[in-house]
Every structure is written in C-alpha cells, then in structure tokens.
PDB file of N, CA, C and O in Angstrom, chain B, residues numbered from 101:
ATOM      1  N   UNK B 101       6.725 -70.119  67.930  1.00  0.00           N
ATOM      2  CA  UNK B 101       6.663 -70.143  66.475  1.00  0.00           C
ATOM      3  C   UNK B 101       5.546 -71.079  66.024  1.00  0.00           C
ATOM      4  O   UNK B 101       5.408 -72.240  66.411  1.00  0.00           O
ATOM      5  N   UNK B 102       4.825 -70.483  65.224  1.00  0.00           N
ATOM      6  CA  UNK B 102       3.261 -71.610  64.730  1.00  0.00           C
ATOM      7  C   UNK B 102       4.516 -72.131  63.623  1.00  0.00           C
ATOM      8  O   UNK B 102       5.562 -71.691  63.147  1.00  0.00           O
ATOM      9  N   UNK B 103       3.225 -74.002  63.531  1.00  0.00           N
ATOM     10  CA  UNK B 103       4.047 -74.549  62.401  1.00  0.00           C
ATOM     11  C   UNK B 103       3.333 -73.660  61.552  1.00  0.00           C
ATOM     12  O   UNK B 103       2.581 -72.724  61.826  1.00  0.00           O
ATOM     13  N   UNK B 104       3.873 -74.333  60.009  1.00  0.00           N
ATOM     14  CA  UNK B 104       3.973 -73.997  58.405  1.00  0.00           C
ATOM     15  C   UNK B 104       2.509 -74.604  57.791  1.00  0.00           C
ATOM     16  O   UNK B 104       2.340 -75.789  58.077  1.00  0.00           O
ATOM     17  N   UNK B 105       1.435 -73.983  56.998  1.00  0.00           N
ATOM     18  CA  UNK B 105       0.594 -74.797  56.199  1.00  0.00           C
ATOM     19  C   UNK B 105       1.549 -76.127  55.865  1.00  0.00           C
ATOM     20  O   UNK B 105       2.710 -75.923  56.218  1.00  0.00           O
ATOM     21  N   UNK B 106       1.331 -77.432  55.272  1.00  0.00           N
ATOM     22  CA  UNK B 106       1.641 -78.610  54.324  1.00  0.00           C
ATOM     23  C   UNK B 106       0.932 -78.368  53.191  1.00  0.00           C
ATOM     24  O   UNK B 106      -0.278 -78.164  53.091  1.00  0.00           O
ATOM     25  N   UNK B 107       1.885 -78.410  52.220  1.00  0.00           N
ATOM     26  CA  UNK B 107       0.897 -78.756  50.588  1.00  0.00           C
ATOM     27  C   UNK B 107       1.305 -79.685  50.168  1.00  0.00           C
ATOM     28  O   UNK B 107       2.500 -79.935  50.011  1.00  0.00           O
ATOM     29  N   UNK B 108       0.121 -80.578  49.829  1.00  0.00           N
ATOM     30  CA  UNK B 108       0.818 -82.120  49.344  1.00  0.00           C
ATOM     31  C   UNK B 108       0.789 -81.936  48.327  1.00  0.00           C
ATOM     32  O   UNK B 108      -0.340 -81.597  47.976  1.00  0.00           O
ATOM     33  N   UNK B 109       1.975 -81.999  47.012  1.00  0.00           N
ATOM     34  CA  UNK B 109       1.769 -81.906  45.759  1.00  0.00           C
ATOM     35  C   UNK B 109       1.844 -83.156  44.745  1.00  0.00           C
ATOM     36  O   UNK B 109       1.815 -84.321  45.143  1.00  0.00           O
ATOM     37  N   UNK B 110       1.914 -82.895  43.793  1.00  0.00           N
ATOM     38  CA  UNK B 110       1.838 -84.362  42.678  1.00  0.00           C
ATOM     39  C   UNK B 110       2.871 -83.801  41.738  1.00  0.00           C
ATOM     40  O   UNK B 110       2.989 -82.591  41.544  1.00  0.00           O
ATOM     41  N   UNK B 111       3.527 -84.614  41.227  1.00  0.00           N
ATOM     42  CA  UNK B 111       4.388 -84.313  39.659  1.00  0.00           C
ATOM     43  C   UNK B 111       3.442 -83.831  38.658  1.00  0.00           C
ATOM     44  O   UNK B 111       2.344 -84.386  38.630  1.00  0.00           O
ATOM     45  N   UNK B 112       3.632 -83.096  38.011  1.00  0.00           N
ATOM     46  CA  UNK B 112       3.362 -82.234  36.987  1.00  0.00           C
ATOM     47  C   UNK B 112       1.627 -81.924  37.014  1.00  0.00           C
ATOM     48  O   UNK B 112       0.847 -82.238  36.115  1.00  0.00           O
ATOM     49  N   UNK B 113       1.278 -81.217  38.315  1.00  0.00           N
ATOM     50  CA  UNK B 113       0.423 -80.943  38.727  1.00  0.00           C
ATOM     51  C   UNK B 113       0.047 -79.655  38.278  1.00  0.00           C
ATOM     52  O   UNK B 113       0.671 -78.785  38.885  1.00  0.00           O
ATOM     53  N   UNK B 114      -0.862 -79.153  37.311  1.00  0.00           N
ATOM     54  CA  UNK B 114      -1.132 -78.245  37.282  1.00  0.00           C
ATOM     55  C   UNK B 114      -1.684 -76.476  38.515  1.00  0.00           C
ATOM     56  O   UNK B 114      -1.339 -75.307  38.694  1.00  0.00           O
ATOM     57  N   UNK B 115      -2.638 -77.434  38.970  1.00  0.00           N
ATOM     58  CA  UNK B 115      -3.411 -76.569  40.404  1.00  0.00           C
ATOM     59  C   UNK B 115      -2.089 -76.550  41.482  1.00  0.00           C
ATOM     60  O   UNK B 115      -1.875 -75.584  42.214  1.00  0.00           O
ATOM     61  N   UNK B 116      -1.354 -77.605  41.464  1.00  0.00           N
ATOM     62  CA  UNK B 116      -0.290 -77.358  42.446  1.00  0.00           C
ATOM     63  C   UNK B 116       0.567 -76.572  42.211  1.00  0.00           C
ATOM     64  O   UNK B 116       1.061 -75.834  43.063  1.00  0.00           O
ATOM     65  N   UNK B 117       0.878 -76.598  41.030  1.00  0.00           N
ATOM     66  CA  UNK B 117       2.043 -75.217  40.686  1.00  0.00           C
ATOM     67  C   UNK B 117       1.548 -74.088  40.979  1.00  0.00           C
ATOM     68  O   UNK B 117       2.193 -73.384  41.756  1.00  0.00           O
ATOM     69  N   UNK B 118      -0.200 -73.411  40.247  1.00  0.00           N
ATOM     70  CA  UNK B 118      -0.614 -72.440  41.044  1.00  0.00           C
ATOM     71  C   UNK B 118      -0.610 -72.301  42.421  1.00  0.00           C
ATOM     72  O   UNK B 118      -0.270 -71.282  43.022  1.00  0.00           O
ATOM     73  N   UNK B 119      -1.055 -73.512  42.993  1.00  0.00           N
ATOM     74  CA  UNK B 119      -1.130 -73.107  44.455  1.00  0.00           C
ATOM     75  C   UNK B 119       0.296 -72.584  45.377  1.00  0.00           C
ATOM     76  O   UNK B 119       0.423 -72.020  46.464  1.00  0.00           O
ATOM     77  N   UNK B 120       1.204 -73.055  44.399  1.00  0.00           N
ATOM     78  CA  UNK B 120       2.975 -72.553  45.223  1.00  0.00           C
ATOM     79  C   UNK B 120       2.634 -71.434  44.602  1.00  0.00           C
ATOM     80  O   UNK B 120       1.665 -71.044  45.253  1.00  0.00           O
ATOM     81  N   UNK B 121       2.847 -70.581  43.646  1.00  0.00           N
ATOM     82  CA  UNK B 121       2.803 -69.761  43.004  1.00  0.00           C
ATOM     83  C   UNK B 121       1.863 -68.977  43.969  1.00  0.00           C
ATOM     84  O   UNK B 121       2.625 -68.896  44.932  1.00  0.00           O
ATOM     85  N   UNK B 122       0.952 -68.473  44.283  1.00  0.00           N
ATOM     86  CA  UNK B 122       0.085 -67.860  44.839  1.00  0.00           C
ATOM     87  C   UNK B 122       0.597 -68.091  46.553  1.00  0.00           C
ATOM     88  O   UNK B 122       0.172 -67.187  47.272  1.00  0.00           O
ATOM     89  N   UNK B 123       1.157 -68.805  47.044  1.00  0.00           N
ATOM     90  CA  UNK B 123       1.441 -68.997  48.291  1.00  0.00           C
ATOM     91  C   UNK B 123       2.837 -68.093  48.438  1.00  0.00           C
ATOM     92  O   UNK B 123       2.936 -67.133  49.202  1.00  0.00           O
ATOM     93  N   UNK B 124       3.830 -68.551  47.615  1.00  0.00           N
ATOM     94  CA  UNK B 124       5.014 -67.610  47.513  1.00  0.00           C
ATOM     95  C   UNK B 124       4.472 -65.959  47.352  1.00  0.00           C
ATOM     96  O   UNK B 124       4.772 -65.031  48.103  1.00  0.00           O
ATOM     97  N   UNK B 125       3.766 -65.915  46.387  1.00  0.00           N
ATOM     98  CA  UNK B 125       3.582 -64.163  45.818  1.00  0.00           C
ATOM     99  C   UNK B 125       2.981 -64.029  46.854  1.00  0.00           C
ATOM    100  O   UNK B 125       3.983 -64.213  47.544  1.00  0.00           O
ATOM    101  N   UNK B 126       2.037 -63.831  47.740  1.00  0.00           N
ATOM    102  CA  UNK B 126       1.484 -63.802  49.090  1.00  0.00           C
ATOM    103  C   UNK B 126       2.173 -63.794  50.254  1.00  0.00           C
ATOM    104  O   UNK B 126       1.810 -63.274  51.310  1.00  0.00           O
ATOM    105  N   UNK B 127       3.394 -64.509  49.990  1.00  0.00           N
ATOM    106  CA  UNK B 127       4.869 -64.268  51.298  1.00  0.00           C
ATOM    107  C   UNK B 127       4.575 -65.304  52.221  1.00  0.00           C
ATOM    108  O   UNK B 127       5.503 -65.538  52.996  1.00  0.00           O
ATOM    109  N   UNK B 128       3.546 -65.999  52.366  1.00  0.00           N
ATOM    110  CA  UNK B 128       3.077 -67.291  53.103  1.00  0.00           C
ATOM    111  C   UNK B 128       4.334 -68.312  52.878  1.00  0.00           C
ATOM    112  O   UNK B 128       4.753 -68.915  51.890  1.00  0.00           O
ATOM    113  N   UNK B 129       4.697 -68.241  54.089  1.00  0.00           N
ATOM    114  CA  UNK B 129       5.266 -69.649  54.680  1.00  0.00           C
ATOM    115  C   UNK B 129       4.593 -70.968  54.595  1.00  0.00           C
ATOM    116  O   UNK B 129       3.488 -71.248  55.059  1.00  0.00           O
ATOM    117  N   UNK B 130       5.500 -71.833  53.862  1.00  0.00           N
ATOM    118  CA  UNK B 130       4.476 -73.306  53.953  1.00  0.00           C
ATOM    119  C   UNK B 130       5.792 -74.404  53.118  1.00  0.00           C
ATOM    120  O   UNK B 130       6.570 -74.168  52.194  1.00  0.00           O
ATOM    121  N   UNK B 131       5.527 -75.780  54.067  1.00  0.00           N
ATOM    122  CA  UNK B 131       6.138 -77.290  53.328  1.00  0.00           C
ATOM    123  C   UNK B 131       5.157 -77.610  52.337  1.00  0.00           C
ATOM    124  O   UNK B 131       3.944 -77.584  52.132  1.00  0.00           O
ATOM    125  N   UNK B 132       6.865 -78.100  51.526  1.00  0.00           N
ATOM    126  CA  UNK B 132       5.900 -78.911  50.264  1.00  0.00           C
ATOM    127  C   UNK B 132       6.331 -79.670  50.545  1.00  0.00           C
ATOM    128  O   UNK B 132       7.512 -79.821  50.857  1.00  0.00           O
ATOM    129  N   UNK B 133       4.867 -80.929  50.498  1.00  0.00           N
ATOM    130  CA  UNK B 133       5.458 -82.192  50.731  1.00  0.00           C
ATOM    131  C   UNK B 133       4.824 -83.076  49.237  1.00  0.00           C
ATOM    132  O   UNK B 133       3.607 -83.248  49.171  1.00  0.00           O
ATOM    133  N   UNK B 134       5.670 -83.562  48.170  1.00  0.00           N
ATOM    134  CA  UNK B 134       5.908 -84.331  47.401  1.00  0.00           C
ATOM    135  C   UNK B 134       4.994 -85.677  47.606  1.00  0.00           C
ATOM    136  O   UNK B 134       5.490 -86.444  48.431  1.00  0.00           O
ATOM    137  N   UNK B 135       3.964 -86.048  47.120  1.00  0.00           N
ATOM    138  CA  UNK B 135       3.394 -87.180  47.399  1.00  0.00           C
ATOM    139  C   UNK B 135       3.824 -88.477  46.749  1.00  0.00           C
ATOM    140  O   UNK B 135       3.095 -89.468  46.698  1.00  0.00           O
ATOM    141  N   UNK B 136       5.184 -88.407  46.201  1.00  0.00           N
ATOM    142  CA  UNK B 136       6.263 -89.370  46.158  1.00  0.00           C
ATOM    143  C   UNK B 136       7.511 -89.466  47.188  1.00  0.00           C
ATOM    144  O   UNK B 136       8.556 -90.083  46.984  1.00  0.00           O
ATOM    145  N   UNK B 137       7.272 -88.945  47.990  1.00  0.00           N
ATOM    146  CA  UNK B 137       8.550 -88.020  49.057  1.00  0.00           C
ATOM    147  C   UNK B 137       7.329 -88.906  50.849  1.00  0.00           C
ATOM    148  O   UNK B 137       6.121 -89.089  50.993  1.00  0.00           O
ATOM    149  N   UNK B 138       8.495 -89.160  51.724  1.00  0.00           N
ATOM    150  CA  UNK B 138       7.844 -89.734  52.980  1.00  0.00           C
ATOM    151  C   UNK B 138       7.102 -88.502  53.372  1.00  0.00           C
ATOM    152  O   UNK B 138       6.206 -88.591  54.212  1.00  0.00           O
ATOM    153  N   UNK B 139       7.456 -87.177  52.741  1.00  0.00           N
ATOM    154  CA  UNK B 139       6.973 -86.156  53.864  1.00  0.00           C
ATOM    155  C   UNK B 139       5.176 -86.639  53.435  1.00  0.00           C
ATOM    156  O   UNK B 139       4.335 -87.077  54.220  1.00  0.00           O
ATOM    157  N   UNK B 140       5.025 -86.379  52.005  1.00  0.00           N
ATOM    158  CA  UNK B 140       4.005 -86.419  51.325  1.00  0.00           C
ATOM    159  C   UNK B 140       2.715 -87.695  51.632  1.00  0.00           C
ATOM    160  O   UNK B 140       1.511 -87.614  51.877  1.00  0.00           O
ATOM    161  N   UNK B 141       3.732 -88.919  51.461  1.00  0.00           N
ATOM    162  CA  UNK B 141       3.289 -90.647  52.205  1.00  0.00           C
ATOM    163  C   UNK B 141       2.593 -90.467  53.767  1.00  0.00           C
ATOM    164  O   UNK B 141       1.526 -90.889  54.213  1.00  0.00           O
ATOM    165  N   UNK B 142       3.521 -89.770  54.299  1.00  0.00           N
ATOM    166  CA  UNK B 142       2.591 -89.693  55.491  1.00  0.00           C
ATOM    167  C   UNK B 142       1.731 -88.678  55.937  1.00  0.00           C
ATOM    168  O   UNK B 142       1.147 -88.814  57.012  1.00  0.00           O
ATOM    169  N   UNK B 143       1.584 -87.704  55.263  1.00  0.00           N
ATOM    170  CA  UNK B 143       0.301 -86.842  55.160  1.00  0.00           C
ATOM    171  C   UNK B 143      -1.088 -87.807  54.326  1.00  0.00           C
ATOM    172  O   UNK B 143      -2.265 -87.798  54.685  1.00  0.00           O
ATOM    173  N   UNK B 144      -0.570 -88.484  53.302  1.00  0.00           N
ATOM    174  CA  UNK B 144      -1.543 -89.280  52.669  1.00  0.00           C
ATOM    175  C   UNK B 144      -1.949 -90.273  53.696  1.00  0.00           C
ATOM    176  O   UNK B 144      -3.106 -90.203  54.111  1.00  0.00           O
ATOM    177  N   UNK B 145      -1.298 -91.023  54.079  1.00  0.00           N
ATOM    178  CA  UNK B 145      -1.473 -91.955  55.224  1.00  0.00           C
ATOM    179  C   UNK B 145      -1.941 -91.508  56.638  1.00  0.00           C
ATOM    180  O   UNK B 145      -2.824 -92.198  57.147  1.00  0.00           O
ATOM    181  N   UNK B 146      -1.642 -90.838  57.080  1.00  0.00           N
ATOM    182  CA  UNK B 146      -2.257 -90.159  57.865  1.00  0.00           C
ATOM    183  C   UNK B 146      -4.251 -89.360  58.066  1.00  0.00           C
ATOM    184  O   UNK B 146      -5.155 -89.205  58.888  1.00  0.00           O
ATOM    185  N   UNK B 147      -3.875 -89.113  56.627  1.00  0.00           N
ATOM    186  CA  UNK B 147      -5.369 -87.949  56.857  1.00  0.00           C
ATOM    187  C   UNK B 147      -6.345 -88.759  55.671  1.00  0.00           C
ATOM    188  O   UNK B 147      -7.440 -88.302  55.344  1.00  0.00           O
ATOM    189  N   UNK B 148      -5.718 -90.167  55.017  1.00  0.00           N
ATOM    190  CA  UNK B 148      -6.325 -90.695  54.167  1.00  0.00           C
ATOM    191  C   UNK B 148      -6.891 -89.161  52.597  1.00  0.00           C
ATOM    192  O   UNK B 148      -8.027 -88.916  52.192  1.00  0.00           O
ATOM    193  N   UNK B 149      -5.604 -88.533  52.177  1.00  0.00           N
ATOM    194  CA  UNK B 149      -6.549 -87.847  51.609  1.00  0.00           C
ATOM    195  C   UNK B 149      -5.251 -88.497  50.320  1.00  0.00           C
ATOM    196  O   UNK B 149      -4.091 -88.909  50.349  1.00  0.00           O
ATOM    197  N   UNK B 150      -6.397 -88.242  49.227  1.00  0.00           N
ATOM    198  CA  UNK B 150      -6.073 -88.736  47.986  1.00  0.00           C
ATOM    199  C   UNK B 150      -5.994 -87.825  46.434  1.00  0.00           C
ATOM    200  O   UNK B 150      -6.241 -88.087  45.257  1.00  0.00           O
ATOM    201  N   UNK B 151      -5.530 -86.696  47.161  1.00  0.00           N
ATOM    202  CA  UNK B 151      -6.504 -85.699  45.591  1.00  0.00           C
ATOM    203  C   UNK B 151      -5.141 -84.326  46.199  1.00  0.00           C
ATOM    204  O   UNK B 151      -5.054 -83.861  47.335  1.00  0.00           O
ATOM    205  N   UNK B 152      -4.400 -84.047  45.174  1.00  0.00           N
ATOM    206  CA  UNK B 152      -3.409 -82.772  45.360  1.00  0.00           C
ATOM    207  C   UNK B 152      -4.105 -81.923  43.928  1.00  0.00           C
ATOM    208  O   UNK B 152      -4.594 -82.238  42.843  1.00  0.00           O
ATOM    209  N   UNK B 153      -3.743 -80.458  44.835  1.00  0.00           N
ATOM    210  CA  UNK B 153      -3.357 -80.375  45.470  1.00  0.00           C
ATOM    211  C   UNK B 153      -3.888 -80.428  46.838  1.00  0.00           C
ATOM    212  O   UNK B 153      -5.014 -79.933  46.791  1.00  0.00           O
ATOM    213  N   UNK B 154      -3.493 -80.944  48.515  1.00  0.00           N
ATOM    214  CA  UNK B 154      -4.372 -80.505  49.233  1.00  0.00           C
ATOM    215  C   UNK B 154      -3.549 -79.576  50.517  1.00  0.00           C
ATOM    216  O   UNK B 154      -2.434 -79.904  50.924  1.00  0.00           O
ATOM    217  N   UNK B 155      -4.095 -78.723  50.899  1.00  0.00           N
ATOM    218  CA  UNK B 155      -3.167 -77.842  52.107  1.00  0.00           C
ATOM    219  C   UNK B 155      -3.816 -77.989  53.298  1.00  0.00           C
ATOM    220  O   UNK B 155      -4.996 -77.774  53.576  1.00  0.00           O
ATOM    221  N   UNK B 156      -2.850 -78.405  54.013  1.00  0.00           N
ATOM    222  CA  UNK B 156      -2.696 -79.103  55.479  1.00  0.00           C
ATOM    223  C   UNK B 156      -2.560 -77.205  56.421  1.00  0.00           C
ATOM    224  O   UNK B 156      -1.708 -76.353  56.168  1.00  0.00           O
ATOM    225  N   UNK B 157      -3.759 -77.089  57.509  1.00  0.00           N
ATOM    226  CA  UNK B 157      -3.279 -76.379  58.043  1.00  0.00           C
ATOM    227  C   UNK B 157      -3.349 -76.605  59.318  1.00  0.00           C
ATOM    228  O   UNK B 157      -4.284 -77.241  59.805  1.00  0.00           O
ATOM    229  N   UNK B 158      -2.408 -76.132  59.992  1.00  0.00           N
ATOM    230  CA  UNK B 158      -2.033 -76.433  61.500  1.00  0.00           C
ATOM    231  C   UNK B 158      -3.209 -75.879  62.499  1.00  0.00           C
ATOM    232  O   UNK B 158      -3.645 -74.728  62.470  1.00  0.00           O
ATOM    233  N   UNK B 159      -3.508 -76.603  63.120  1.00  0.00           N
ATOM    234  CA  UNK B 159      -4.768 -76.550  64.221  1.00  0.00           C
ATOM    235  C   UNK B 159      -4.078 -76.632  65.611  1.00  0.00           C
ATOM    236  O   UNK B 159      -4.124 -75.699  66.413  1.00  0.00           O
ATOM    237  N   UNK B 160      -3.508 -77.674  65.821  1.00  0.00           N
ATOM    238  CA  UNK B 160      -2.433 -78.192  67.169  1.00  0.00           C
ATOM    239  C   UNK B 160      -1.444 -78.912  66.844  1.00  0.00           C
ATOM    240  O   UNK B 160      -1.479 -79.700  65.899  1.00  0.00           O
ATOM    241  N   UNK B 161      -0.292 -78.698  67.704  1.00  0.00           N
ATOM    242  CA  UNK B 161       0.561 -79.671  67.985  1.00  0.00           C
ATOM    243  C   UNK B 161       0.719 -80.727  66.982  1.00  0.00           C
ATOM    244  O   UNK B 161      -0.304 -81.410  66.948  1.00  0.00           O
ATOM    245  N   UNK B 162       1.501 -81.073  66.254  1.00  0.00           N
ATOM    246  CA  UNK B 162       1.080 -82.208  64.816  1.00  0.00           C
ATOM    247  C   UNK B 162       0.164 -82.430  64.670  1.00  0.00           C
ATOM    248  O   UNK B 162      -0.070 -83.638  64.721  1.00  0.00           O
ATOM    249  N   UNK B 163      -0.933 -81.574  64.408  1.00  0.00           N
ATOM    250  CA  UNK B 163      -1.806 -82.027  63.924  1.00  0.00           C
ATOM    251  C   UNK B 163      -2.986 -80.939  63.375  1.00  0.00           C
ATOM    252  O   UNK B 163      -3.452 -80.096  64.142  1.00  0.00           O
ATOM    253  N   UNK B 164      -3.464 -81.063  61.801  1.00  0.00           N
ATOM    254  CA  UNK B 164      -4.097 -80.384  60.954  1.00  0.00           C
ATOM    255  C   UNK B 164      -5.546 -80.660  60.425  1.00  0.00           C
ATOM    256  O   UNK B 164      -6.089 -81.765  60.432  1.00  0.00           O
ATOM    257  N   UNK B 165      -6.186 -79.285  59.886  1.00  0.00           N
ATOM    258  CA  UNK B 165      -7.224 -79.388  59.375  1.00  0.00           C
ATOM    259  C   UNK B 165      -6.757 -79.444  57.643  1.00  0.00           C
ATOM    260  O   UNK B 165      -5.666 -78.947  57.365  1.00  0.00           O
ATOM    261  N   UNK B 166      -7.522 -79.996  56.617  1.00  0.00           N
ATOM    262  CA  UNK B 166      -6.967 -80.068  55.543  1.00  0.00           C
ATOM    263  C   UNK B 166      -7.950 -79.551  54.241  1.00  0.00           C
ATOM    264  O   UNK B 166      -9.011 -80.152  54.072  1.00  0.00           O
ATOM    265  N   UNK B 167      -7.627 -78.566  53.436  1.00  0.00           N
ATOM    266  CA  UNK B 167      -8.417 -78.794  52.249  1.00  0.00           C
ATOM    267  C   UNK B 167      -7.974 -79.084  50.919  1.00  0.00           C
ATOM    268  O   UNK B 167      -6.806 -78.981  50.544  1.00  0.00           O
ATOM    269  N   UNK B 168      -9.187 -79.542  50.042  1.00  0.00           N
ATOM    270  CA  UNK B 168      -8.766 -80.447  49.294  1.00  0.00           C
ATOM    271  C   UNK B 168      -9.547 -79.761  48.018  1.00  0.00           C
ATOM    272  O   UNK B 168      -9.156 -80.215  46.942  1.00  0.00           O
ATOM    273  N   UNK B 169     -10.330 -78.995  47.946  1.00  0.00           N
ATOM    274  CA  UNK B 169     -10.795 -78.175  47.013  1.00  0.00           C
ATOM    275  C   UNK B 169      -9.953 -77.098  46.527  1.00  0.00           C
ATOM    276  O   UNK B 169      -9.172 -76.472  47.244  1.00  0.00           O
ATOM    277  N   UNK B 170     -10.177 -76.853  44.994  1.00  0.00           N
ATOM    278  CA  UNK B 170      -8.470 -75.858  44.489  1.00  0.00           C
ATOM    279  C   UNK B 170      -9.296 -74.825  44.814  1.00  0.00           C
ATOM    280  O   UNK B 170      -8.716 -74.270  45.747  1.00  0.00           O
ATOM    281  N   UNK B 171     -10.546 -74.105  44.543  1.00  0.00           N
ATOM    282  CA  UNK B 171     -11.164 -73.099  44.650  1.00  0.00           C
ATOM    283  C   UNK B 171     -10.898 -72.214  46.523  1.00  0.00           C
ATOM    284  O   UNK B 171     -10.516 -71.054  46.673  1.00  0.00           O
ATOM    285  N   UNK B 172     -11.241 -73.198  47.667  1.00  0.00           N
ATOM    286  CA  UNK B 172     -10.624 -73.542  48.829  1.00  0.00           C
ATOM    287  C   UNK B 172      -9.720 -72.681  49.469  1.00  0.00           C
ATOM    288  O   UNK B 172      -9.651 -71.762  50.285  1.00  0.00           O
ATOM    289  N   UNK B 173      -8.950 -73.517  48.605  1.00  0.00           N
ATOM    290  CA  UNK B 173      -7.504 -72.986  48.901  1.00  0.00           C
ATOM    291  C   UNK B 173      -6.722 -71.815  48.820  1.00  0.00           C
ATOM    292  O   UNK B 173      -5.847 -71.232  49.459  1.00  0.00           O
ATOM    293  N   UNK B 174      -7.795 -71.627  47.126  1.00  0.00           N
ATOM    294  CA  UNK B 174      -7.241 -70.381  46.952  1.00  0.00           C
ATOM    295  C   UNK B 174      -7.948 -68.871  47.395  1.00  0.00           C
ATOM    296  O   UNK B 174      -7.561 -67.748  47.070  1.00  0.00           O
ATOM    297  N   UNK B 175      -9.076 -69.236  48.221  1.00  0.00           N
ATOM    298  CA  UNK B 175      -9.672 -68.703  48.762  1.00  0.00           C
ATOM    299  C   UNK B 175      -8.902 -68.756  50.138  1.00  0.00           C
ATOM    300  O   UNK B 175      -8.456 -67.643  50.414  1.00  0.00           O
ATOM    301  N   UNK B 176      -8.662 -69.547  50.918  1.00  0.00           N
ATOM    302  CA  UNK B 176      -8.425 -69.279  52.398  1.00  0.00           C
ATOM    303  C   UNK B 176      -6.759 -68.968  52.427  1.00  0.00           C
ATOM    304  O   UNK B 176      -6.197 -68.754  53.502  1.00  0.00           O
ATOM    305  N   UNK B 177      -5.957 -68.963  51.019  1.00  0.00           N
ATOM    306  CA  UNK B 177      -4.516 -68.155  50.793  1.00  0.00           C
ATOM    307  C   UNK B 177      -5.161 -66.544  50.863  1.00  0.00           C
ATOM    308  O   UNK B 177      -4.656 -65.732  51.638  1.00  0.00           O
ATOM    309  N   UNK B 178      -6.097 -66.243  50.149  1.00  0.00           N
ATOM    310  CA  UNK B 178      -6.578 -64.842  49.663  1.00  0.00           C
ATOM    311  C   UNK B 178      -7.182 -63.996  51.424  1.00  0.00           C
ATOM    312  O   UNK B 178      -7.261 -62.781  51.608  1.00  0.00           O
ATOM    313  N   UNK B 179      -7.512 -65.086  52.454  1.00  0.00           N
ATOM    314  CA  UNK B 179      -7.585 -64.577  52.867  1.00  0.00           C
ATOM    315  C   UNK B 179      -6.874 -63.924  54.537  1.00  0.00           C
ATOM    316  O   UNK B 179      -7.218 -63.168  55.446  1.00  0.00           O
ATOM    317  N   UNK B 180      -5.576 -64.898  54.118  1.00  0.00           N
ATOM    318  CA  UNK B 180      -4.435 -64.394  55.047  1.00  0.00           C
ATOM    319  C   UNK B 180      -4.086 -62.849  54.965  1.00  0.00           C
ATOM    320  O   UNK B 180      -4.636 -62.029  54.230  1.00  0.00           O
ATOM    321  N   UNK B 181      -3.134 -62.635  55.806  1.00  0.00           N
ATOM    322  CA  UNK B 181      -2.545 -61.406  55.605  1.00  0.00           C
ATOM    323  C   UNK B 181      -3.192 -60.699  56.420  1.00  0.00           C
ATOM    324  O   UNK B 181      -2.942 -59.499  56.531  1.00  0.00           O
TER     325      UNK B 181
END
C-alpha cells in the first residue's frame, strides 16, 4: 500500500479549502494535517516549510517531496488519475 499525499492546512484558509475540495472531487486519497495539530507541527518542523496550503508527496519510506505553490498543486492533482 503507497502512503497518502499530506496537506498541511491553516484555519480559515482559503486555497486550502480548494485544495480539499479538488482532492476529494478527484477521489485522491490524502491526510490533512492541521498546522495547529502535531500532525501539521511536524511536517512544519520537519521540511521547514511555512506557507499552506502545502502538499507533501510520498517519495520513500517517511519521507516526501513537497509543494508549496497553489497553482502546483493544482496542477499535479489535475494530473493524477
């Protein structure tokens, strides 16, 4: 079983709500991790990234490539499937 994309989100995040929104309607599997939430803390801490929304995708074994651009994202969702 491959892991799940990570989306680190923010409270009342605009681009982040699209980005669930477009990830769900697409049928894509993926964690939200809350960047008030440990899941979220240690993706921030970890990859030093500072800017949601950003989507974490699995490369190896714990451990991800990440983007941080909304345009990005919603480009490399568009081009699953």
């Amino acid at each position: 079983m491959n892991p799940e994309p990570k989306l680190l989100t923010t409270f009342n995040c605009p681009k982040c709500k699209l980005v669930k929104k477009e990830l769900v309607s697409r049928g894509i599997a993926f964690i939200e991790c809350p960047s008030d939430k440990k899941s979220g803390i240690d993706l921030v801490v970890k990859y030093r990234v500072m800017t949601a929304p950003a989507l974490f995708i699995p490369e190896a074994e714990d451990d991800y490539r990440y983007i941080t651009d909304f345009q990005e994202i919603m480009d490399w969702i568009h081009e699953q499937q």
